[in-house]
N, C-alpha and C positions, 0 to 999 in steps of 0.2 A: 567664172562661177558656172555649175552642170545644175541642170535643172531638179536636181535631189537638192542641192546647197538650197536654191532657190526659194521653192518648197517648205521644205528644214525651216525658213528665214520668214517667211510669209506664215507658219503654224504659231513660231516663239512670238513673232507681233500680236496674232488676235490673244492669245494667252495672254502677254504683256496688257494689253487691251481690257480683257475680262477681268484681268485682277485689280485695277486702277479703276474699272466698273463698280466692281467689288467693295473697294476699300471709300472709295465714296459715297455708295448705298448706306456703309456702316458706318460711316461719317455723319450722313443726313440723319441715321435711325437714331444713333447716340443724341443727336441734340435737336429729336423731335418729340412730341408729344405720345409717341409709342413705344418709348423707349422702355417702359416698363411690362407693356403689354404688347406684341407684336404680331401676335397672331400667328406665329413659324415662321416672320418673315426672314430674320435673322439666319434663319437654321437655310432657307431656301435660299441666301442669299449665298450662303459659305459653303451648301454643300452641291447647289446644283451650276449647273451653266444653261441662265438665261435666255431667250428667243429675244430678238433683236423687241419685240412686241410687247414681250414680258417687263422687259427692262424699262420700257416709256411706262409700264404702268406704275411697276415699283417708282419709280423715279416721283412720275404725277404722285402716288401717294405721299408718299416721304415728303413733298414740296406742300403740299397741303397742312400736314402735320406740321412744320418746323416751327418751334416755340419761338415767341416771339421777344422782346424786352419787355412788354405787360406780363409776360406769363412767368419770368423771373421772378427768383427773389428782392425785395426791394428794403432792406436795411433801412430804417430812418437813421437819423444820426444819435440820437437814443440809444436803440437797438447795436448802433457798432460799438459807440463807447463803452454799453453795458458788457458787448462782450469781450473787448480790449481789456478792464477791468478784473471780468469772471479771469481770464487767462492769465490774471497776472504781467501783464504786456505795462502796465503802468510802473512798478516799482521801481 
């Protein structure tokens, strides 16, 4: 391997890296508390490349946010069979 391969090889990692960064930020955003309001986080996430700094913040935020099983929906058993029912799922 000539130290261009090398290079070449060491660039397609942090890329590899950044997008797996990427796709877990959008991960956390989806099934956090801001997923409806994010304040451009989303847009920042997909359209820039984050500072090693930036990314512990996003990260800390997003970890703060994540909804929890209280924050769920909580179906009584009521609530399912009425909607089993409305669906027609019983006939």
């Amino acid at each position: 391997m000539n130290l261009d391969e090398f290079f070449d090889d060491v660039e397609s990692d942090q890329h590899a890296h950044q997008e797996r960064l990427k796709d877990y930020a959008l991960f956390l955003l989806i099934n956090s508390t801001m997923r409806d309001d994010d304040d451009g986080l989303e847009d920042e996430i997909i359209d820039t490349e984050p500072t090693l700094e930036r990314w512990r913040e996003i990260f800390e935020r997003l970890k703060l946010n994540q909804l929890r099983t209280i924050d769920l929906p909580n179906w009584s058993q009521t609530s399912f069979n009425k909607s089993y029912k409305d669906n027609g799922i019983d006939n």
